[in-house]
C-alpha positions in Angstrom: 91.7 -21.4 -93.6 88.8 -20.8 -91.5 88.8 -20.5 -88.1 85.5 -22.1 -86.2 84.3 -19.5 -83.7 84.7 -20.5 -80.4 81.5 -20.0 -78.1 82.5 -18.9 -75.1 81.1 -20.8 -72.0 79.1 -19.3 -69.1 80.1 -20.6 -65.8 76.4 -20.9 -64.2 77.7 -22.4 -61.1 77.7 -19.0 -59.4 74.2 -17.6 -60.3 73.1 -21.1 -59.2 74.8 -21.0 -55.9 73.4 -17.5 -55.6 69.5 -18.7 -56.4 69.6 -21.4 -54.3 71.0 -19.1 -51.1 68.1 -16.6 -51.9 66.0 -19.6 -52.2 67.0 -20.9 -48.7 67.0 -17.4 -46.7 63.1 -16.9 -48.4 62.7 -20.3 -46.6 64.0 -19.6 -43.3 62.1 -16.0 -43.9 58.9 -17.4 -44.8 59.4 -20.0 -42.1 60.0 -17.1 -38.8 57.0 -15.1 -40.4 54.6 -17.9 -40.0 56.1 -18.7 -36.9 55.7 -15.3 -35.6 52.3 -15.6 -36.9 51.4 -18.2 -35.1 52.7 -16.9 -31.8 50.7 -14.0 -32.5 47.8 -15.1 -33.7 48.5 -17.6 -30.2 49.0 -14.2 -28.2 45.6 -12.6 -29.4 43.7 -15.9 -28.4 45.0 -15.8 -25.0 44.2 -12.1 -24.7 40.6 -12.5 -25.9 40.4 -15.2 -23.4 42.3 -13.1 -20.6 39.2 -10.4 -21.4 36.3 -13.1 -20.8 37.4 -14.4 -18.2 38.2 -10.8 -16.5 34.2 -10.0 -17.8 33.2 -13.3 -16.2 34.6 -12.1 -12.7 33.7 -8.6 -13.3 29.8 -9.5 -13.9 30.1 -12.5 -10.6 31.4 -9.9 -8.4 29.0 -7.2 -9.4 26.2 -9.6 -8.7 27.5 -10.1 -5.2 28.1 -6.6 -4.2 24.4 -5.8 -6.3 22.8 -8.3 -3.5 24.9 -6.9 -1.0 23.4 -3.2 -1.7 20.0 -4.4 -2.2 20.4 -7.0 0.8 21.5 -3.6 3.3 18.7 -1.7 1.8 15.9 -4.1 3.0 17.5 -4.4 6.4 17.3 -0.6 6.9 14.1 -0.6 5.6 12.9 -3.2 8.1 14.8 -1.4 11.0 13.3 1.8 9.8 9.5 0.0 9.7 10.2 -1.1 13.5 11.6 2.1 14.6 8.3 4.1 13.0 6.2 0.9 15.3 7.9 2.2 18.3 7.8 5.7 17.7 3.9 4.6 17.2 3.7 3.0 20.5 5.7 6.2 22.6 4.6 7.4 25.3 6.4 10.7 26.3 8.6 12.5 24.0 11.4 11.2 26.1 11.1 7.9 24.7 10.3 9.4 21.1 13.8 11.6 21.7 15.4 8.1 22.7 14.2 5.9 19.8 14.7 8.4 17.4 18.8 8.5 19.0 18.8 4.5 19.2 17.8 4.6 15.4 20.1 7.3 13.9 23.1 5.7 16.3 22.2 2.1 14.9 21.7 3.6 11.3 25.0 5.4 11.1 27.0 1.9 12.8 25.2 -0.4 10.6 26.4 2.5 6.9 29.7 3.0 8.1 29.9 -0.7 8.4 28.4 -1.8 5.4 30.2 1.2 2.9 33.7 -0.6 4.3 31.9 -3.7 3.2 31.1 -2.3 0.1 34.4 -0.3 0.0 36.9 -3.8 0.3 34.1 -6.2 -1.9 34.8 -3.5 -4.2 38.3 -3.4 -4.0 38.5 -7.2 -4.2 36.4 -7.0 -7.4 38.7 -4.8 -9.3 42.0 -6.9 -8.6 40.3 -10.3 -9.1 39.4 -8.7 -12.8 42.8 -7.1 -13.8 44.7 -10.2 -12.3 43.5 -11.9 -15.7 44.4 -8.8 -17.7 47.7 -8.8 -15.9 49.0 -12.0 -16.5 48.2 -11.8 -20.1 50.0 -8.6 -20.4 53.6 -9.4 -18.6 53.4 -12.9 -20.7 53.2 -10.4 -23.9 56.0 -8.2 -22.3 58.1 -11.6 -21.8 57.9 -13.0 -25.0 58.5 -9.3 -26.7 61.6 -8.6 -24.9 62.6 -12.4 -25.2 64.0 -11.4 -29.0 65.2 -8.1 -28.0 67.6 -10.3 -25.4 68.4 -13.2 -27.4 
């Protein structure tokens, strides 16, 4: 009498539970990494575009104080064209002594004046072009630490 040999039987349910549960988490991987990809590659677009536009005010309010600068420059030299007429026009070295004291007072008002003009345009130009830069950065910093608090 011969006994058939039996083939024993390989329960596949297992391996197929397991493939299909790597299947899924290389799914839901695959799926956060382009996600995250698209947040950054969203992140890097608004930073480029924080930078223009920061450029954009940079290069307007460099203009302005540029024309302020060149606008003091030909008042002084007009002042300075009148005060050489009157010096011209003198009679005694009193009134030489006087102009020339009318002209250094009125010089020194008119730069002390126009460097704190200079000094807040200045000042004003520098925040208005980080404010972009700014922004941009703490909504980087928000969405970072967003994970880190979830």
């Amino acid at each position: 009498m011969t006994t058939a040999k039996k083939t024993p039987t390989i329960d596949t349910k297992p391996i197929e539970e397991a493939v299909a549960a790597t299947k899924e988490q290389v799914e839901k991987a695959s799926t956060a990494a382009m996600k995250s990809y698209d947040e950054f590659a969203a992140l890097n677009k608004d930073a480029v575009d924080a930078y223009v536009k920061a450029g954009n005010v940079f290069a307007k309010g460099f203009e302005d104080l540029g024309k302020t600068v060149f606008a003091f420059a030909q008042s002084q030299a007009e002042t300075n064209v009148n005060a050489a007429k009157a010096l011209m026009s003198a009679k005694t070295i009193n009134d030489v002594v006087e102009i020339q004291s009318d002209l250094a007072r009125t010089q020194f008002d008119a730069f002390v004046a126009e460097g704190t003009k200079v000094s807040e345009m200045s000042l004003k130009v520098a925040n208005e072009t980080v404010e972009p830069i700014q922004a941009q950065f703490n909504v980087v910093v928000e969405k970072m630490m967003k994970p880190v608090a979830a």
